[in-house]
C-alpha positions in Angstrom: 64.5 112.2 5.3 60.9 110.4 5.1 59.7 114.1 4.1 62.2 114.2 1.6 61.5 111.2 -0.2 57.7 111.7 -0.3 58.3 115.5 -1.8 60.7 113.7 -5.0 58.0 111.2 -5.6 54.9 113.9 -5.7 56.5 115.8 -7.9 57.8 112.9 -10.5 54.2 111.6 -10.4 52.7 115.4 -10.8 55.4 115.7 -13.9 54.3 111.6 -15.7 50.5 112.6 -15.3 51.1 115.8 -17.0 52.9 114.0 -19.9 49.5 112.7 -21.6 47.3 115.8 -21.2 49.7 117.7 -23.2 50.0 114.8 -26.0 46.4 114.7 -26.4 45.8 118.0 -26.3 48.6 118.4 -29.6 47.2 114.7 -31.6 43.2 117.5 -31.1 44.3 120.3 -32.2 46.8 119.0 -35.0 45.8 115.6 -36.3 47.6 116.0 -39.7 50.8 117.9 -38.4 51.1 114.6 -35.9 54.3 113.5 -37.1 57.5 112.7 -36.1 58.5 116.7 -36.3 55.8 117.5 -33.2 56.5 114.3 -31.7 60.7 115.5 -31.3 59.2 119.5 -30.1 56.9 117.8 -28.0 59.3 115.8 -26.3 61.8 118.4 -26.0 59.6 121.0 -24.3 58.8 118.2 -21.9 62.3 117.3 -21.3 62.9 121.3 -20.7 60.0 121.1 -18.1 61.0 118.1 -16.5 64.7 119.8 -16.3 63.4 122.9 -14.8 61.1 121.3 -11.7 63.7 118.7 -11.1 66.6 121.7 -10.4 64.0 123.2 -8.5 63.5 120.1 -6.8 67.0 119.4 -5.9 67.4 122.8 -4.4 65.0 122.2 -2.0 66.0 118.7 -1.5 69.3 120.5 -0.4 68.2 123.1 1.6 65.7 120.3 3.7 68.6 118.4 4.0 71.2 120.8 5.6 68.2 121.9 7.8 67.6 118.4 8.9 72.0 118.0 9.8 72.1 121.5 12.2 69.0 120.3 13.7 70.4 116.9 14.8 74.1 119.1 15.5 72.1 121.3 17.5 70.2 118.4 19.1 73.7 116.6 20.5 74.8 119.9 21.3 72.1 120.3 23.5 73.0 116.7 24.7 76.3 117.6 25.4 75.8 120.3 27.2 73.4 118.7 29.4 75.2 116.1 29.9 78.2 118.4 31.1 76.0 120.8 33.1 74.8 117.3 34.7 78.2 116.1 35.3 79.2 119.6 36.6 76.4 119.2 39.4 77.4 116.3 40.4 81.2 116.8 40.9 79.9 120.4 42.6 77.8 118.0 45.2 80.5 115.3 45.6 83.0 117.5 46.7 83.7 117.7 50.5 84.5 121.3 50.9 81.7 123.4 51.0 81.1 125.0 47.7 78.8 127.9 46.4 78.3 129.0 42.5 77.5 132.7 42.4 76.7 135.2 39.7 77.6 138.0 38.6 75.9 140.0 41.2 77.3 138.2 43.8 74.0 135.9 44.2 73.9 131.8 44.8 72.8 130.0 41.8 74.1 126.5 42.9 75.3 125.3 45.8 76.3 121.3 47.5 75.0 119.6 50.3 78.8 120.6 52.5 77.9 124.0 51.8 74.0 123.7 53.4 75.7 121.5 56.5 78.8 124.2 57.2 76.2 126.7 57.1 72.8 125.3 58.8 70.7 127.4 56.7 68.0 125.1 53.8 69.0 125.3 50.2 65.1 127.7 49.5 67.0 130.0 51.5 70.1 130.5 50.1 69.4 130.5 46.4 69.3 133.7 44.8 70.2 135.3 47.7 74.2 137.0 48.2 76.4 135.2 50.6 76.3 137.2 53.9 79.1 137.1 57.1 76.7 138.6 60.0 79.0 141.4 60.0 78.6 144.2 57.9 82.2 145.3 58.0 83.5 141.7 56.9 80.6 141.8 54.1 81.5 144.5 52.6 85.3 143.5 52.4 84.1 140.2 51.3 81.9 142.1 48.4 84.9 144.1 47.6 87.1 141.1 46.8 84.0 140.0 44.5 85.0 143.0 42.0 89.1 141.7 41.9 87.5 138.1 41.2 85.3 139.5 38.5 88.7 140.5 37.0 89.8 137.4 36.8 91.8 137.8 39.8 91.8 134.9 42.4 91.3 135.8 46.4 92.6 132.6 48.8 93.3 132.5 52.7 90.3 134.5 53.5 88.8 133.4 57.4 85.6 135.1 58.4 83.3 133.9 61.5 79.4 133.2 60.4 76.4 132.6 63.2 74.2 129.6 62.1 70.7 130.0 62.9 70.7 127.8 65.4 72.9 130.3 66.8 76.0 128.8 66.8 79.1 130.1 65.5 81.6 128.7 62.7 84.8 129.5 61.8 85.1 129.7 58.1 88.4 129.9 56.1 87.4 130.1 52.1 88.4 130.9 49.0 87.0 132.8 45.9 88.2 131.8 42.2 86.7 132.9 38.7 84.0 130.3 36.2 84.9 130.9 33.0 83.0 130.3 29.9 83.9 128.6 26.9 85.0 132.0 25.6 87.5 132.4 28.4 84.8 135.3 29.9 84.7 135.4 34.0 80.5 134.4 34.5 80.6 134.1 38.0 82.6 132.8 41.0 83.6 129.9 42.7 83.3 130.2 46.3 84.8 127.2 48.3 84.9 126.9 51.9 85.9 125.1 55.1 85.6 125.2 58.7 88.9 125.4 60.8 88.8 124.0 64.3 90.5 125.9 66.9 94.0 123.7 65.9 93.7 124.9 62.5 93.3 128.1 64.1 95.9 128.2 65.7 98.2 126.5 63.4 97.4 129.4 60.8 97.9 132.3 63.2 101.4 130.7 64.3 102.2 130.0 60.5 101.3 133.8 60.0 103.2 135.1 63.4 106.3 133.3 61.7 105.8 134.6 58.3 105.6 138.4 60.1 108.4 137.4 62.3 111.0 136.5 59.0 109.4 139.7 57.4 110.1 142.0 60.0 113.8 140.6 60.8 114.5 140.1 57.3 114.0 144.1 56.8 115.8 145.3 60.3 119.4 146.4 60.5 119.7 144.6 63.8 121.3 141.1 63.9 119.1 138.3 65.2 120.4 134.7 66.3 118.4 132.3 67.7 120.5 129.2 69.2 119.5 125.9 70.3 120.7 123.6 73.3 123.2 122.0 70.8 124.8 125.3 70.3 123.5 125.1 66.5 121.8 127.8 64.9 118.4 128.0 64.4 118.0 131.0 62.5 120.1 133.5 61.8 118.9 137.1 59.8 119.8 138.2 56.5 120.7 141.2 57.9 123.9 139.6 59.2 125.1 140.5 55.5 125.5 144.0 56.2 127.0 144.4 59.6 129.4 141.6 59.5 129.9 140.6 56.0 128.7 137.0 55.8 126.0 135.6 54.6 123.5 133.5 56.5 124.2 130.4 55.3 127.7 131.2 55.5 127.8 131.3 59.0 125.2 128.2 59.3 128.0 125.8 57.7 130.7 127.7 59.8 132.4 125.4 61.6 134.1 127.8 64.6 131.9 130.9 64.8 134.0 131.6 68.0 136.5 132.9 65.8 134.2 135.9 65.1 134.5 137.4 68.8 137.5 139.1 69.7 139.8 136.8 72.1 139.9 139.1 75.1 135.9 139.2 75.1 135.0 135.4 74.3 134.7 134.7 78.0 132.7 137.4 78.7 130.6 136.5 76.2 130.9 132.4 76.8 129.8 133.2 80.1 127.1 135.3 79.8 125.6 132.8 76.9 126.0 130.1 79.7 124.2 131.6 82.0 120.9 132.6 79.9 120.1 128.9 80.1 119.4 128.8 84.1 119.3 132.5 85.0 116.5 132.9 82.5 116.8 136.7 82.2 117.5 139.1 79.5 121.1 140.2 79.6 123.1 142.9 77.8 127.0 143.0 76.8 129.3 145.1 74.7 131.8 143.0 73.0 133.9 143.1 69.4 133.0 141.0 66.7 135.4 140.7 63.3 134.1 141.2 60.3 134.7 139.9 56.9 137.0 142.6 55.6 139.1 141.9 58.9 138.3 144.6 61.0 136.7 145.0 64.5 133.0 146.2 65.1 131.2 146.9 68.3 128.6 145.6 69.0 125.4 145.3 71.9 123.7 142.4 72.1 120.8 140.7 74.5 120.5 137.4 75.4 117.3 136.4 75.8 116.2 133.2 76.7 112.8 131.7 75.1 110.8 129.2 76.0 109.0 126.3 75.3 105.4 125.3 76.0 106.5 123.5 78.9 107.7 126.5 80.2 111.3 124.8 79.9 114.1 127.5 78.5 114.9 125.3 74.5 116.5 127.9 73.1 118.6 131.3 73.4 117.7 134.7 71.1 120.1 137.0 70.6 119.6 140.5 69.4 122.8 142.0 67.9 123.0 145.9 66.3 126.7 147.7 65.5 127.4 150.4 68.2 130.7 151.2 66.9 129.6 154.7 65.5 128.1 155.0 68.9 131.2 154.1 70.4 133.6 156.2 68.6 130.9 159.2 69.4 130.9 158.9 73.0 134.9 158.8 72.9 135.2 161.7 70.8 132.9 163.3 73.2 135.2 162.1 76.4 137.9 163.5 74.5 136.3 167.2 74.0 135.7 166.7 77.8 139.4 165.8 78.7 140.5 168.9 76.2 138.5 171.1 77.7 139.5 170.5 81.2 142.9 169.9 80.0 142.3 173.6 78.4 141.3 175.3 81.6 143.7 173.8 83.7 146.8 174.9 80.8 144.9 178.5 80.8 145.1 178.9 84.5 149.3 177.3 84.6 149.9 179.8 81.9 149.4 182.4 84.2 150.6 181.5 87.2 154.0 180.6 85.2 154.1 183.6 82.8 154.0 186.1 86.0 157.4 184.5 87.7 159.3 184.0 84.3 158.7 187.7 83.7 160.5 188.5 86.8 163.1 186.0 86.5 164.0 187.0 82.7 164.0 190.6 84.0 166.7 189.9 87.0 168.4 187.3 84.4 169.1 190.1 82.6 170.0 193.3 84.9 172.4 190.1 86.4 174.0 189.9 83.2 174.6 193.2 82.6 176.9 193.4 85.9 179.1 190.1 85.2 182.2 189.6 83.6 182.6 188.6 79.9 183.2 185.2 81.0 180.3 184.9 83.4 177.5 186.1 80.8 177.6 183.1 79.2 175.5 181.3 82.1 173.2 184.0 81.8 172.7 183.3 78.0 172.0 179.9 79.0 169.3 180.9 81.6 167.5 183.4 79.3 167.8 180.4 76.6 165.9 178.1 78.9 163.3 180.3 80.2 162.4 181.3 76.5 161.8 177.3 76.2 159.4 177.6 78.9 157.5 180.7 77.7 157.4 178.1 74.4 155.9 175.5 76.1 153.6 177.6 78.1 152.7 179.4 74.5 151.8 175.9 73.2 149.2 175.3 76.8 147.9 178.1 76.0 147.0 176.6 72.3 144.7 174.5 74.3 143.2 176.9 76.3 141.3 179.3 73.7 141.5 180.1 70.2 145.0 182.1 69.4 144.3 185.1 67.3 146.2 183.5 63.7 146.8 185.6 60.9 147.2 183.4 57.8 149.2 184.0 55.2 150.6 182.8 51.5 153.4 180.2 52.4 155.9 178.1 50.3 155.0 174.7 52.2 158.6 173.6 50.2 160.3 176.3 51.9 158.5 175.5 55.3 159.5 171.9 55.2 163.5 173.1 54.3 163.3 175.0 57.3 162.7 172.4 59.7 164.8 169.6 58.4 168.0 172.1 58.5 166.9 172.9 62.0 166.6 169.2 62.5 169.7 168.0 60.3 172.6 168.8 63.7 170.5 166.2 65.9 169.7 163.9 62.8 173.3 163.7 62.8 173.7 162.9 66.4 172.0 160.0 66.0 173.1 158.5 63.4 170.0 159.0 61.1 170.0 160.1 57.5 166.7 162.6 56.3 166.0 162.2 52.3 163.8 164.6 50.9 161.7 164.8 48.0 160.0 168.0 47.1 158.1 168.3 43.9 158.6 171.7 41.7 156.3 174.3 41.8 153.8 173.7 44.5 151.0 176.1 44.8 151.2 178.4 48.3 149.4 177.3 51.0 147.1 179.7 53.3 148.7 179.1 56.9 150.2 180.7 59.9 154.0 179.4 59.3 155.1 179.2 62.5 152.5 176.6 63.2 152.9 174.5 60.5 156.7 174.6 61.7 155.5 173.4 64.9 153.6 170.3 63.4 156.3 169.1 61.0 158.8 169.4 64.0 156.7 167.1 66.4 156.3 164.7 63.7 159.7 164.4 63.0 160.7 164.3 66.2 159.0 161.3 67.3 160.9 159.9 64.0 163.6 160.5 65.4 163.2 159.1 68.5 161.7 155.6 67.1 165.1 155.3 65.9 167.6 155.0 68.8 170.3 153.1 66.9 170.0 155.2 64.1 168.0 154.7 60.7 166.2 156.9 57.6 163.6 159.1 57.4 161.8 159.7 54.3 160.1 163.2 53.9 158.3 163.9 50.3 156.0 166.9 49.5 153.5 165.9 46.4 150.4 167.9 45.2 147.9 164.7 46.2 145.2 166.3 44.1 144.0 169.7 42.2 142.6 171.0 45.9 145.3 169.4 48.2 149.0 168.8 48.8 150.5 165.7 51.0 153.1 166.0 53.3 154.1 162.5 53.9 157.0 161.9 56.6 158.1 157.7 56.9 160.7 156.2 59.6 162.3 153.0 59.4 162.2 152.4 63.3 160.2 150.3 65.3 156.9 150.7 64.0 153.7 150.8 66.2 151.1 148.2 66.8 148.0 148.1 64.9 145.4 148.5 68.3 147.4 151.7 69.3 146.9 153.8 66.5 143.3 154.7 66.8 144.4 155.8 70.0 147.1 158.8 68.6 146.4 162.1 69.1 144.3 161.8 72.8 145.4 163.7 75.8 147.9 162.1 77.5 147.9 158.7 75.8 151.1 157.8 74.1 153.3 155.0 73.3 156.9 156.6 74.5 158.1 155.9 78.1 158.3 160.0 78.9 156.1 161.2 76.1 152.8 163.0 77.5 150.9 162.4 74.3 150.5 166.0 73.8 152.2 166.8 70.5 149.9 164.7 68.3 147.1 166.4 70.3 148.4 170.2 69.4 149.3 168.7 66.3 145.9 167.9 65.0 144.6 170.8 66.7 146.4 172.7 64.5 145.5 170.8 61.0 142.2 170.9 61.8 142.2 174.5 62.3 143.9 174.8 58.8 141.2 172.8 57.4 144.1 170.1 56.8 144.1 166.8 58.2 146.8 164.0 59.6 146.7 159.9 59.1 149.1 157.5 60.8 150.1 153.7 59.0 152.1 151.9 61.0 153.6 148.1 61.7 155.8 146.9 64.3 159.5 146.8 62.8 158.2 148.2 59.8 158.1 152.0 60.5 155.8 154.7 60.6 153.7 156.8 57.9 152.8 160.1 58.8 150.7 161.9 55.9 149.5 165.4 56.2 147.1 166.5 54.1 146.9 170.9 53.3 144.1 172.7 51.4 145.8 174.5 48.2 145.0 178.3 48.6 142.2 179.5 46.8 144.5 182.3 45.5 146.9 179.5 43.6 
């Protein structure tokens, strides 16, 4: 401002002293014309050239004097910025982790006095110079993570092992973040870093075995408990969800989880949980566990026993997966092994039976021919009865080997008239009343008759005997859908309980007192082989449901 003021005042001055000169010079040249005229032109052109220096003047006044405020802006700027880088040092060397400032290209520009004492190395050597692990491997994964932080991307957790050059060891655990400018632009990185003692160590690798642990049994589709001595839960896996329905913390807050096992394994499994805790060996079972929806599932589980550091048994794992598939496999495979035995051995009675009744019908009948009118009645009887056996022996033989069928376009309404008119004389025996229901014009049904005969008559046989005292039976004939009709055949007797019913239709298991568990057998034997199908509903004292199922013919 000093150089300001001294300009104004040179030029004021240079402007007064040229005043007279040009007075003088006008009063010489002019004496007579020196009136007030020239006096008024002469002070005008005066005035214009004081006018025109002093606007030139004040420009440059102006332009000196925004020049003089950027300069002092500039000047505090610089200040400021000192004063920040300053303070910026000094947190940096305050701070007890070990801290590192590095470039761009990955070299040190500032670093603290934790960072020279983790290390061992002098600050001379470490400036300018890229931070290195000793391995070459771990450097160059450490380099790679330098690009991501570049991005603006920020790399924690990272442990890496660096030799001192004393040549000690030290395990480091450290993390790499982006400096930003005051554009928001990544300028380097922020490397910050600790040792971890061999706790630390081993805190972190048992944090990160448990964090693999949850992520691996999160993911399984086995069941995983882990009990403790109180009989409380310690974990139990998500996966629970899917096999049994509940939800973890469901079955946490459950109050009586014993509920879940089926009663007639619970002491089983009571005492093969009791005895994990001093046998301290791993032990497998097979029990039944309920699930949400209310049915059973089977299920394999080991009891493991786990330990604590004291070598003392704190705590009981068990490992849980659903083997009910597996289950119902292996018994559909012990059934194919009971049919096929039970197929040889009907194959090999077949024959020895059929060769006798051929002789016995043929006597049965040269007898008959030489009896009285009155007499040949017996005989009728006789050649009745064997024909049943050479029925029964037929239907062994069903068993035994594929029958040669010939299928054909049936009326399954006219099938199912048959049989209740042959069935209607001991319906009325006992006292039981059949109602059909037979929807109009059903499409034909590809089948061999006789053998859908022979299903529909087991079926409503065993009706007929779960009503001793007498009853109803319900048979209805529907088209279920555009590809299938239903045959559905319902009793009002005594029903059958729930735990039987999977059951139905093996070789020799069945629920009447001389039944041989047979006709269910053939039964579905023969559905399956008419690409048909056959489901029993039953309750005790409520009746039976027995619905057949029959592909439509392709020609309908």
């Amino acid at each position: 401002m000093k150089q300001v003021s001294s300009f104004s005042i040179d030029y004021v001055l240079l402007l007064l002293v040229g005043w007279v000169p040009i007075q003088a010079v006008i009063l010489c040249l002019s004496p007579n014309y020196a009136d007030t005229r020239y006096f008024i032109l002469t002070q005008l052109l005066f005035t214009f050239f004081v006018v025109f220096w002093m606007n030139r003047l004040l420009k440059k006044v102006r332009v000196l004097k925004k020049t003089t405020l950027e300069l002092d802006a500039l000047v505090g700027a610089g200040n400021d910025q000192l004063k920040k880088t300053d303070l910026a040092i000094a947190v940096v060397q305050q701070m007890t982790d070990a801290v590192a400032i590095l470039d761009q290209q990955g070299k040190i520009v500032l670093i603290n006095q934790a960072f020279l004492d983790l290390t061992g190395y002098e600050e001379e050597k470490l400036i300018g110079r890229r931070v290195s692990s000793g391995s070459e491997e771990l450097t160059a994964l450490v380099e790679r993570h330098y690009i991501d932080v570049l991005e603006g991307k920020g790399i924690s957790g990272l442990e890496m092992v660096r030799r001192r050059p004393n040549g000690t060891t030290v395990r480091i655990l450290f993390d790499l973040v982006p400096l930003y400018s005051q554009t928001k632009k990544v300028v380097g990185i922020v490397w910050r870093s600790r040792e971890v003692d061999n706790r630390q160590h081993t805190e972190l690798s048992f944090e990160e075995g448990q964090a693999n642990f949850h992520l691996i049994t999160e993911n399984m589709t086995d069941m995983v408990f882990v009990y403790g001595q109180n009989r409380v839960p310690k974990y139990i896996s998500a996966s629970l969800a899917m096999l049994l329905g509940y939800t973890a913390d469901e079955l946490m807050q459950m109050e009586d989880r014993s509920k879940l096992i089926h009663p007639e394994d619970l002491e089983k499994v009571e005492k093969v949980f009791t005895s994990s805790w001093t046998k301290e060996t791993v032990t497998t079972i097979l029990y039944r566990m309920l699930h949400r929806d209310g049915h059973w599932l089977h299920v394999e589980s080991r009891y493991k026993p786990i330990k604590d550091y004291g070598g003392k048994v704190d705590s009981i794992m068990i490992l849980s997966r659903d083997v009910t598939e597996l289950i119902r496999a292996k018994e559909l495979l012990r059934q194919s092994d009971k049919l096929s035995a039970l197929g040889q051995l009907a194959a090999g009675i077949a024959h020895e039976i059929r060769n006798p009744l051929t002789s016995l019908r043929g006597f049965v009948q040269l007898l008959q021919s030489s009896l009285e009118d009155n007499e040949k009645r017996y005989c009728e009887i006789m050649l009745a009865e064997l024909d049943r056996i050479n029925f029964i022996v037929s239907e062994l033989l069903v068993l035994a080997k594929p029958q040669g069928v010939k299928y054909q376009q049936k009326d399954i309404a006219k099938i199912v008239e048959d049989v209740i008119s042959f069935l209607a004389s001991q319906a009325n025996l006992n006292n039981i009343q059949i109602h059909t229901s037979i929807q109009s014009q059903l499409p034909f049904v590809s089948c061999e008759e006789n053998q859908l005969k022979q299903v529909l008559l087991n079926i409503c046989k065993n009706a007929i005997e779960a009503l001793p005292d007498g009853g109803e039976i319900y048979v209805e004939v529907v088209r279920e859908s555009s590809a299938y009709l239903q045959v559905l055949i319902r009793d009002t007797g005594c029903g059958i309980d729930s735990e039987h019913i999977p059951r139905l239709g093996e070789p020799f298991y069945t629920t009447k007192e001389n039944g041989t568990g047979l006709g269910l057998m053939i039964s579905s034997r023969i559905l399956e082989d008419h690409g048909g199908s056959i489901r029993i509903e039953s309750k005790r004292q409520q009746g039976t449901t027995v619905s057949i199922l029959l592909p439509v013919s392709a020609s309908s």
